[in-house]
N, C-alpha and C positions, 0 to 999 in steps of 0.2 A: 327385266329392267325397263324402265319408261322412259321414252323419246323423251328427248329434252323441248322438243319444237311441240307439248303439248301437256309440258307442266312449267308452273312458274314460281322458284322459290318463294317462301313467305316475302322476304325482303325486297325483291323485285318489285319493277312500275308496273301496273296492270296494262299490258298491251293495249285496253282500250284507250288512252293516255294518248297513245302513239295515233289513234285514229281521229283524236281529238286534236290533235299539233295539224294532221294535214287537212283536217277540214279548215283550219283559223284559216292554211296558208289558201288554200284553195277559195273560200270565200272573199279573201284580200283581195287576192286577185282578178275576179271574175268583177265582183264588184268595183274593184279600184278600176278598173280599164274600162268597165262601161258606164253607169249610173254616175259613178261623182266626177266622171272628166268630162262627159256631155256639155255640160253648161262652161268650162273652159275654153274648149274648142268654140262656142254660139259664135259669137264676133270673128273671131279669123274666118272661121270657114262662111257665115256670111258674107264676108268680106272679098271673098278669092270669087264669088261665085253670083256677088249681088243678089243673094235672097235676102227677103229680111229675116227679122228672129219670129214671127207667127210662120212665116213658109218654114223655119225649120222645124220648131216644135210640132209642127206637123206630119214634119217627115220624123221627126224622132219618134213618134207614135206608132211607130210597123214594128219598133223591136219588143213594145210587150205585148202586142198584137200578132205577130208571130210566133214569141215565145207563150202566150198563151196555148196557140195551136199545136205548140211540141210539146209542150209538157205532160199532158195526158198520156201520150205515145210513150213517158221514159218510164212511168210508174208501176207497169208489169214488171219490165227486166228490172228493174233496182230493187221490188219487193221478191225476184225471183234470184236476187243476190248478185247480181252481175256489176256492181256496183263499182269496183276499176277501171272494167274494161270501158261504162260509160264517160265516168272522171278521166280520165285519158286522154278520150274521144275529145270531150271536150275541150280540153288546152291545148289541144292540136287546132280543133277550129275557133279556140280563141287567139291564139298565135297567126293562124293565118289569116282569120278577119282584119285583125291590125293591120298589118301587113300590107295587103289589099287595098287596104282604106287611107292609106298613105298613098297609094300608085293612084288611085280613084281620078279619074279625067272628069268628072262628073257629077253634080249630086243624084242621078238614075242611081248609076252605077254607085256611090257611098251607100245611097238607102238599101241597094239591094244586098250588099255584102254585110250591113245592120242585120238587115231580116234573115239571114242562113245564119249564116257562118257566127255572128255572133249570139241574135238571139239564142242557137244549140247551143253554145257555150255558156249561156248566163243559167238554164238549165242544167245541161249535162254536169255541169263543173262547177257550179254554184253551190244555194241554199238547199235545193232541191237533193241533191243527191249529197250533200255534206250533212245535212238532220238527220237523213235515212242512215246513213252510215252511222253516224252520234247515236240515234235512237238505238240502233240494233244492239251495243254496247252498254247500254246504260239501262238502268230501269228506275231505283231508288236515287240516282245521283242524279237521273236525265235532266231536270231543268238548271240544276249546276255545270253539267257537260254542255249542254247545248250553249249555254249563258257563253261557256268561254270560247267552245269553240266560233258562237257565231258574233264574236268581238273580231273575228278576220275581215269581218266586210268594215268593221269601221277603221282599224289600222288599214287596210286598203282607202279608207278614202282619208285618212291621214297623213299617210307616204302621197297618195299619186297624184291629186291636186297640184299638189309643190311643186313634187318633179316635173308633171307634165307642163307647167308654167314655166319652168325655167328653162325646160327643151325647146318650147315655145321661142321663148327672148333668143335662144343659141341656134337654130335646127329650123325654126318653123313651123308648123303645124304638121308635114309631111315626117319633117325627117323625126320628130317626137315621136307620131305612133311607128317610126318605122324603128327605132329603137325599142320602143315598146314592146311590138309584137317577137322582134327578138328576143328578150329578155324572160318573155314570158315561158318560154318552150325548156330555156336552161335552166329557168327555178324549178317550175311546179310539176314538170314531168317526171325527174328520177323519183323522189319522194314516194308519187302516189303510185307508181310501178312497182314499188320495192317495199312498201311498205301497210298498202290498203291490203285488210281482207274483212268481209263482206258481214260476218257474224264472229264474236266470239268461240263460237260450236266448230266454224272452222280449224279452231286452235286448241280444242279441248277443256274451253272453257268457258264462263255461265257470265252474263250480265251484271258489272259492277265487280267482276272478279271473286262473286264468291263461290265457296265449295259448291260442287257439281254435288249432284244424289245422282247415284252411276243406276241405282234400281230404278229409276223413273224413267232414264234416257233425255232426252231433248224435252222439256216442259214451258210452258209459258213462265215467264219470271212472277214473281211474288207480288203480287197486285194489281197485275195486268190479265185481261181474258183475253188470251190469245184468238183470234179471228182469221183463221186463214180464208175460209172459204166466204168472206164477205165479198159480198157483186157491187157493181155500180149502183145498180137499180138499190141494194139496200144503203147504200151509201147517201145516195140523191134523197129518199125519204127521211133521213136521219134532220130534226131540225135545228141540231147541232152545226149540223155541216153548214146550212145557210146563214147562223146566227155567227158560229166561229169567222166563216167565209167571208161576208160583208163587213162584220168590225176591221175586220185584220186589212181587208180590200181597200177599206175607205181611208183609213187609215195610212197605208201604204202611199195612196193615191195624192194624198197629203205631203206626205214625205218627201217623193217626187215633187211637187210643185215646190216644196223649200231648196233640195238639191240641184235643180237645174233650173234656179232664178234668185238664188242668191246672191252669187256672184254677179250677175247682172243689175239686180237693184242695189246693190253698190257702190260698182261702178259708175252705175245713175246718178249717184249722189253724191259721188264727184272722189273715193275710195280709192286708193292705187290698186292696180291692177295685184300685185301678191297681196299686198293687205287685204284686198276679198279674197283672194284665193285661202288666205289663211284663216276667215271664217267658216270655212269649208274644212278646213284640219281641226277645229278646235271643237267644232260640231261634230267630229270622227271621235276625236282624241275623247271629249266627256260621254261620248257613244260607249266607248268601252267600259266605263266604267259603269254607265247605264248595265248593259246588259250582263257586268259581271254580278251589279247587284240586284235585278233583277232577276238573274238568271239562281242565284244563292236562293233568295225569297222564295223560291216559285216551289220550292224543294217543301217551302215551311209552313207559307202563308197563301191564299185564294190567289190563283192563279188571275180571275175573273176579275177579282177587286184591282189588283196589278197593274192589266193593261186599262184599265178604267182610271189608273191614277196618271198612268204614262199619256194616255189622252187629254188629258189636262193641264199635264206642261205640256204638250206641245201646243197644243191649245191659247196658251199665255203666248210661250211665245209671237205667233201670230199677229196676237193684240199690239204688241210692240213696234212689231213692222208694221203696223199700222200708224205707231205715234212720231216714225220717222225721228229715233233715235240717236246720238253722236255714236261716234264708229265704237268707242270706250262701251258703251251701254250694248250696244250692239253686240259686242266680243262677249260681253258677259251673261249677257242673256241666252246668246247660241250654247254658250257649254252648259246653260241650264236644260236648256229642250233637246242639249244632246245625253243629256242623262236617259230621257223622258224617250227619247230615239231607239236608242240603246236597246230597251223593253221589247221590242216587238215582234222580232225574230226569236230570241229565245222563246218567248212565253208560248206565241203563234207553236212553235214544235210541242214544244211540252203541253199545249192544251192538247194539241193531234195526239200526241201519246197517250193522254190520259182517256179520251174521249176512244177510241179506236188501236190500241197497243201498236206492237211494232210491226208484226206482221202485213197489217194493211195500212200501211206509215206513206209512203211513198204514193199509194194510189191515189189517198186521200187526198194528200197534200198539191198533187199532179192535177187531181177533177179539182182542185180552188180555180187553178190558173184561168181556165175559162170566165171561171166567176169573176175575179180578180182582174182580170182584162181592159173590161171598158173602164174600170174606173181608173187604172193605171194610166190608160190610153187619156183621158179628160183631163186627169192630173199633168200630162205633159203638154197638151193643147192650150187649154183656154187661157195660163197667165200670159204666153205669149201672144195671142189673138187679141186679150185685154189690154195688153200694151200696145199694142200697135193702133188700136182703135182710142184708146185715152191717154197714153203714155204716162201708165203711172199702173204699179201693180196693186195700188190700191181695194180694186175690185175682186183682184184674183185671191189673196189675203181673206179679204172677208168671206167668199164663196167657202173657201177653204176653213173657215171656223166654222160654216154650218155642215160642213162633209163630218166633220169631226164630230158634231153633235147624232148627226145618224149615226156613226160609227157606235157613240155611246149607245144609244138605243137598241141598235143592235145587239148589243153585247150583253143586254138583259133579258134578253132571251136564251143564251147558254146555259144550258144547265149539264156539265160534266159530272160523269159519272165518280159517284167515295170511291176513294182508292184504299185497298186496304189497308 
C-alpha cells in the first residue's frame, strides 16, 4: 500500500501551491516591516532624536550593507535544503528587531538592531529564501510561481504603510513597531513550521507535480541542467552573473530611492500625511498585479525583453516627479510604475533559474547580494543628502533616470541559456 504523505490524488492542489501561499506571506512581511515603512518612520524618528533626513538615510544604509554581508553565508544551507529552519530563524529575528527598535534609547542602538537582527531577517525570511523555496518546486511553471508568490512583498507594502501610519496617529512611533514586532511571531511562524519542505522529492514528488519516472530516481527537471557541483569561482566567471547582477542592482537601487522618498516628497508639497502614505499602497497594490503579469509572460515570452520593458515604466515614471505633478496625476501615475515595480522580483528569479537551475539557486542569488550592495546602499543615501543640500529631490530624480539607463545597458549583455 502507499503512504498517503507521499502520493497526491489526481484531483488534489500540488503541495507546491502550498509553498507558494508561504512564500507571498513570508515576503509581505519581511518586506512590509522594513523597506516600505522606512520612509514613514523618516520624520518621527528625526524628530525624537533631532537628526535630519541626510543623517538618517545614512544610517539606513548599514541594513543593505549588512544584509549584503549575510547573504552569501545563507546560500549553502538553503541550496543544502535547510530552507525552514532558516525562514524560521528569521521571523524570530525579525520579531525581535521590531521589538528592539521600539525600546531603542538611541539612534546607535536603532542602527545597530537595523544591521543584525533585522538585516538576517530581510534574508533569512525574505526573497532570498522564499525564490529558493519557489524554484525548488517549480520548473515549467517557475516564472508563474514566482510572479505570485513574490506579489507578497507588494501586498506587504500595501497592508503596512496604512497600518503603520495609523499606529503612528494612535501609539507613536514606539508603541507601532511594538505592535508590530508582536504580530509578526503569531502570523508568519506556525505556517512555515508546519508547512515548508525544502524540495518536492521530500514528499515523493517531482517539479510542477508531474509524474515521477521511478527508473531514473531523483533527475534534473525537463529543461533545466542540473549543477550541483558548481563553485563560486565558476559562478564569478560566468558573464551572466555580472550582466544579470548590475541590471537587477541598479534597478533595485532605483526602487529604493522611490520607496523611502516618496512619502517625503509629498509631504513636501504640501500632501497630507495618509494621502502620501497611500501612494505608497497604490504603488504595492498595481505591484501586484505587475508581477502577476509579469511573472505569467515570463513563462511565455523573453524574460530579457520583460524587465527591459519594466525599466521603462519606471523610468517614465521618474520623469513625472520631475514635472511636479497634482496629487490626482501623481496617484495615477504611481499605479503605473507599480505595474513596471512589480516585474523585478519575479523575472530577477526566473532569470537565475533559467541561467543556473535550481540546484545552485540560492548560491547564486546570495553572491548578487555583495554585488547589489553598494548600489542599494547609494540608492538610500544620496536623495536624502540631495535634500538637504538643495531641498528639492529634483536632483535625486534625475540621477536615478541615468542609474536606470546603465541598468538597461547592462541588461544587453545577458545572454540566457534556450530552455528546452
Amino acid at each position: 500500500m502507499t503512504s498517503p504523505s507521499t502520493t497526491r490524488a489526481p484531483t488534489s492542489i500540488f503541495y507546491g501551491w502550498w509553498m507558494v501561499a508561504t512564500a507571498f506571506l513570508c515576503q509581505g512581511v519581511t518586506a512590509g516591516c522594513t523597506m516600505y515603512i522606512f520612509g514613514i518612520f523618516l520624520k518621527p524618528v528625526a524628530e525624537e532624536f533631532g537628526a535630519t533626513r541626510g543623517t538618517l538615510s545614512l544610517g539606513i544604509m548599514i541594513f543593505p550593507a549588512a544584509g549584503g554581508l549575510i547573504a552569501p553565508f545563507l546560500g549553502s544551507p538553503l541550496d543544502r535544503g535547510k530552507i525552514r529552519g532558516v525562514m524560521a530563524l528569521g521571523l524570530v529575528a525579525l520579531s525581535a528587531g521590531l521589538v528592539l527598535s521600539a525600546w531603542a534609547p538611541s539612534l546607535w542602538v536603532l542602527g545597530l538592531v537595523i544591521a543584525t537582527l533585522l538585516a538576517f531577517a530581510s534574508n533569512a525570511a525574505g526573497p532570498l529564501s522564499a525564490s529558493k523555496l519557489v524554484a525548488n518546486w517549480f520548473e515549467g511553471l517557475r516564472g508563474r510561481a514566482l510572479g505570485i508568490a513574490s506579489t507578497g512583498t507588494s501586498a506587504g507594502g500595501a497592508v503596512f504603510p496604512l497600518l503603520i501610519a495609523l499606529g503612528i496617529g494612535a501609539w507613536g512611533w514606539r508603541g507601532a513597531l511594538l505592535a508590530l514586532g508582536i504580530g509578526v511571531a503569531a502570523v508568519t511562524l506556525p505556517p512555515v513550521l508546519l508547512l515548508v519542505r525544502s524540495r518536492p522529492e521530500d514528499l515523493g514528488l517531482t517539479p510542477d507535480g508531474k509524474a515521477p519516472a521511478p527508473s531514473l530516481g531523483e533527475t534534473a527537471p525537463a529543461g533545466v541542467t542540473a549543477q550541483p557541483s558548481i563553485g563560486v569561482r565558476e559562478i564569478l566567471r560566468d558573464r551572466n552573473f555580472w550582466a544579470l547582477g548590475l541590471a537587477v542592482g541598479l534597478s533595485f537601487a532605483v526602487l529604493t530611492v522611490v520607496l523611502i522618498n516618496l512619502h517625503a516628497y509629498a509631504t513636501d508639497a504640501g500632501v497630507d500625511g495618509t494621502a502620501a502614505a497611500l501612494l505608497l499602497t497604490i504603488l504595492a497594490i498595481s505591484g501586484i498585479c505587475g508581477k502577476l503579469a509579469f511573472g505569467f509572460l515570463a513563462d511565455r515570452v523573453s524574460k530579457r525583453l520583460l524587465m527591459g520593458v519594466a525599466i521603462v515604466m519606471l523610468g517614465s515614471f521618474l520623469f513625472v516627479l520631475l514635472a511636479h505633478p497634482s496629487y490626482g496625476v501623481l496617484a495615477a501615475t504611481a499605479g503605473l510604475a507599480g505595474l513596471a515595480v512589480g516585474g523585478f522580483l519575479p523575472l530577477w528569479g526566473a532569470l537565475i533559474g533559467d541561467c543556473w537551475g535550481r540546484e545552485a539557486f540560492a548560491r547564486v542569488m546570495a553572491l548578487m547580494a555583495p554585488l547589489m550592495t553598494p548600489l542599494n546602499m547609494a540608492g538610500m543615501a544620496y536623495p536624502g543628502l540631495i535634500h538637504d543640500r538643495t531641498g528639492s529631490y529634483d536632483a535625486a530624480w534625475q540621477i536615478s533616470v541615468g542609474l536606470l539607463g546603465l541598468a538597461a545597458l547592462c541588461l544587453a549583455f545577458l545572454r540566457p541559456p534556450q530552455r528546452a
